[in-house]
N, C-alpha and C positions, 0 to 999 in steps of 0.2 A: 783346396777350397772349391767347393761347388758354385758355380753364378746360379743365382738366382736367374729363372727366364721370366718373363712375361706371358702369362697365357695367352693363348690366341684370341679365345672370347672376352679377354679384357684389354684388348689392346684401343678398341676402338674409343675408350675413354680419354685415351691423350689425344686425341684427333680433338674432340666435342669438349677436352678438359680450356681450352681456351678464350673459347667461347663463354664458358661459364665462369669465369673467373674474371672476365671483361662485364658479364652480365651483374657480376655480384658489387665490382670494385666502381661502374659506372652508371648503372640503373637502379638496382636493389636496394644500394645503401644511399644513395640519395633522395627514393623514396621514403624510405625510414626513417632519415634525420630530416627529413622536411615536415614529416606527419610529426617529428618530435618538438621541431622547431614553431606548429602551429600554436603549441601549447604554451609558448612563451613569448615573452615580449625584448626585444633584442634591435637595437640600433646598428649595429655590426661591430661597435667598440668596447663597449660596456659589457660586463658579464648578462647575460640572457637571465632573466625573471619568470619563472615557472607563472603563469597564470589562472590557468587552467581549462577552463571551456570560455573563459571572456574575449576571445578573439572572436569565437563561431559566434557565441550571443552579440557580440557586434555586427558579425556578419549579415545577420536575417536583420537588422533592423538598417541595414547601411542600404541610403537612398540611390547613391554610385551604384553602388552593386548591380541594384533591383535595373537600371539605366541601363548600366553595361549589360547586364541577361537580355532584355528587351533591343534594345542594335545587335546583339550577338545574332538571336533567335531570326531578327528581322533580313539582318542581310545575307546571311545563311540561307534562310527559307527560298528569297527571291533568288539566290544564286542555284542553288540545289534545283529548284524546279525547271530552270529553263536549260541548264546544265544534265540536267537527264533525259529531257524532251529532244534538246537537239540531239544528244548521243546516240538515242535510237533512233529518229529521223532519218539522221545521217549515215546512222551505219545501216539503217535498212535498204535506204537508194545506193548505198556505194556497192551493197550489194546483188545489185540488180546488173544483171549480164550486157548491158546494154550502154553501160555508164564504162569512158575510156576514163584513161587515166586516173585511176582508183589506187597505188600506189602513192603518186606525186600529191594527192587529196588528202589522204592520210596525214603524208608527212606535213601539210603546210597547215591541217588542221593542229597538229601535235607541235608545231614549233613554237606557239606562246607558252608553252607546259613550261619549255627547257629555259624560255625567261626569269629571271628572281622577281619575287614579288615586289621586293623593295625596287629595282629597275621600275617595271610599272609603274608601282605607284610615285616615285618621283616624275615620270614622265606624264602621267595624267594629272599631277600636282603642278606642273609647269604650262600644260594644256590650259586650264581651269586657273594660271593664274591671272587677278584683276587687273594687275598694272600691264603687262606684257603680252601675256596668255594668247595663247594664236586660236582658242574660242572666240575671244574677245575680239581681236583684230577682223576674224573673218564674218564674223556677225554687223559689226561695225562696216567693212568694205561692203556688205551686201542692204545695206541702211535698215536692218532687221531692228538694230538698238540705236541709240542715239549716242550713248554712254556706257564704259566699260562698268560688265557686273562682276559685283564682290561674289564668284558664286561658292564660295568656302564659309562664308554667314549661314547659306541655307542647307541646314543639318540633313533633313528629309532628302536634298536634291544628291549631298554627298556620299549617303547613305547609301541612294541608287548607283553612285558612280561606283564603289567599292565592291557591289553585288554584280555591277557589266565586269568590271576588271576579275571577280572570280570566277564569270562565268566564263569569258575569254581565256583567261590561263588554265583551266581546265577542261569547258568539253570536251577538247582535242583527246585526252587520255580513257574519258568515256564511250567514244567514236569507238578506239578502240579496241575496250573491252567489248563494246557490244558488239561489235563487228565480227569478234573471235567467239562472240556466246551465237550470233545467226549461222558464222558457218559451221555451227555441230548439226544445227538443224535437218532434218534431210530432205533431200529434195522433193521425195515423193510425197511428203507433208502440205508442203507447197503447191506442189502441181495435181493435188489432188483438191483442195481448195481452190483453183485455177478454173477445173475442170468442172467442179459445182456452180460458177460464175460470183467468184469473190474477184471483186479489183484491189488493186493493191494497199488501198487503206484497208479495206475490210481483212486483209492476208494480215497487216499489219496489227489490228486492232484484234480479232479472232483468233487467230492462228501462233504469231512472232510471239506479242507478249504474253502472252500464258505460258509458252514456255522459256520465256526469259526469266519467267519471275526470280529464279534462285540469286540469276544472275543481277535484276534490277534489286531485286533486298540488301545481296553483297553492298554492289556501288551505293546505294544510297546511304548504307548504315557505315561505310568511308567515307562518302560527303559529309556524311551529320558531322563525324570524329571529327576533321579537319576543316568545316565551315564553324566551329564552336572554340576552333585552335586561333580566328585569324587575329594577327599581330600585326606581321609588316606593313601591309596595306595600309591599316588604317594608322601608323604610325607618322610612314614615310609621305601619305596626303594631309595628314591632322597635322595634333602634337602631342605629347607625350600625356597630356591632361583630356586627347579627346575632344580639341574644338571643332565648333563653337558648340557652347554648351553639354558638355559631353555627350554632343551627337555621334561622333563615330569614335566615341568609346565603348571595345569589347572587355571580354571578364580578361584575358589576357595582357592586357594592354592597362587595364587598373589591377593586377599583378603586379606588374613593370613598374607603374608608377607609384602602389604602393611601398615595394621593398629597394629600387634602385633610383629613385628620385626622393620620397620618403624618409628612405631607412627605416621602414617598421618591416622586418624580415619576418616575425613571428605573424603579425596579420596578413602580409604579405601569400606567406606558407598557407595559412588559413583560407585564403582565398586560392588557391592550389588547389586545394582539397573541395574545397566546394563548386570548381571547373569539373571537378573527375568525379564529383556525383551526378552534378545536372548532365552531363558526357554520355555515363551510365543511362541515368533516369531515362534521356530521350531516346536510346538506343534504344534499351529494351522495349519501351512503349511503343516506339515504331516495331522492333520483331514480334510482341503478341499482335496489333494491329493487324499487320500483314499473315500472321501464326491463324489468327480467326476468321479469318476472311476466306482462306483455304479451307478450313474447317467447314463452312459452309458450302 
């Protein structure tokens, strides 16, 4: 009997055959049965009730929803913005020849990244709280207040608190990148704008960002992704419904509370689906934004 061999140019498909089969058994198909699943109305016990498109037509008319977009869009926005401002800031002075310790900066800028979000947010949930809260206490020791504040009532103020804790857990990882996108730059780009009598805002303003852009378009259109993902945060500070008022209730977070407090897995799925177009929708509108602006 002759063996069969393997050819050589098809070997490399068991190597990347793993991968694929990991991708198809744990992403693919639970995409699939989720898009299936929107179409039906399903408790998790009972047989699933074909519907049809009445989950999405509930969707566009659901006041939560429209709430949750609006906190999503809100605390995102404010986190995204100062979250890319400090990153090139920061990575522009750390890399200036003159700044010691630009190793040790990095990393203590990057150590909230490797924090969990849930850590945080219970630890500024404990900060912030009324009865106990060491806000409370140090405000009080300084006669700032008279009286400890409920400050989990004011939606707007926690709102902001959720947008500092994303901006702390993250610009450390934009530092980063930007750090790695200034040093491709060359030198003589720089010390030629030196040489014209640009100071260092203007090197920054003129010079940096124009050619960061590919790099600033990248991070922000990951910010957008994953500022429109947040859950933990505003879980582990709220509650599962989003207090007070479903103030810091995101679209993910009335996913969660639709299908695993709920049990409507079919609406649930539904609103899945309508995270991963508004996801889309802003992406792209931010890359022709940025697409036409170059164009110009």
């Amino acid at each position: 009997m002759h063996k069969r061999r393997i050819s050589p140019a098809n070997k490399g498909y068991f190597f990347i055959a793993p991968y694929f089969v990991l991708f198809l058994v744990f992403c693919l198909y639970p995409i699939l049965y989720t898009l299936r699943m929107s179409f039906m109305s399903w408790d998790g016990l009972s047989d699933p009730v074909f519907v049809g498109l009445r989950n999405y037509q509930r969707l566009l008319g659901d006041h939560v929803f429209r709430i949750a977009i609006f906190n999503t869009v809100k605390i995102s926005l404010v986190a995204i913005v100062f979250q890319m401002a400090c990153g090139i800031g920061l990575a522009f002075l750390l890399n200036q020849p003159h700044i010691r310790l630009r190793g040790q900066l990095k990393a203590i800028y990057y150590f909230p990244n490797l924090v969990t979000a849930v850590s945080l947010g219970i630890l500024f949930s404990l900060l912030f709280d009324w009865q106990g809260g060491s806000v409370n206490r140090l405000l009080m020791a300084l006669k700032l207040i008279g009286a400890p504040v409920n400050w989990k009532l004011n939606a707007g103020f926690m709102q902001n608190v959720i947008s500092f804790i994303l901006w702390l857990q993250y610009f450390g990882y934009y530092v980063i990148i930007f750090t790695a996108g200034i040093k491709g730059i060359e030198n003589d780009v720089l010390e030629a704008a030196q040489i014209d009598g640009a100071n260092r805002f203007q090197q920054l303003v003129r010079v940096v960002l124009p050619l960061l852009k590919p790099i600033v378009i990248y991070a922000s259109i990951v910010a957008i992704i994953g500022g429109m993902q947040i859950f933990d945060l505003n879980y582990a500070i709220g509650t599962a419904m989003g207090d007070p008022n479903y103030g810091t209730m995101s679209m993910v977070l009335y996913m969660y509370t639709t299908s695993f407090v709920n049990y409507n897995y079919g609406y649930g799925a539904a609103i899945s689906y309508g995270l991963f177009l508004l996801i889309v929708l802003f992406s792209v509108i931010y890359l022709r934004m940025t697409v036409k602006k170059e164009a110009r």
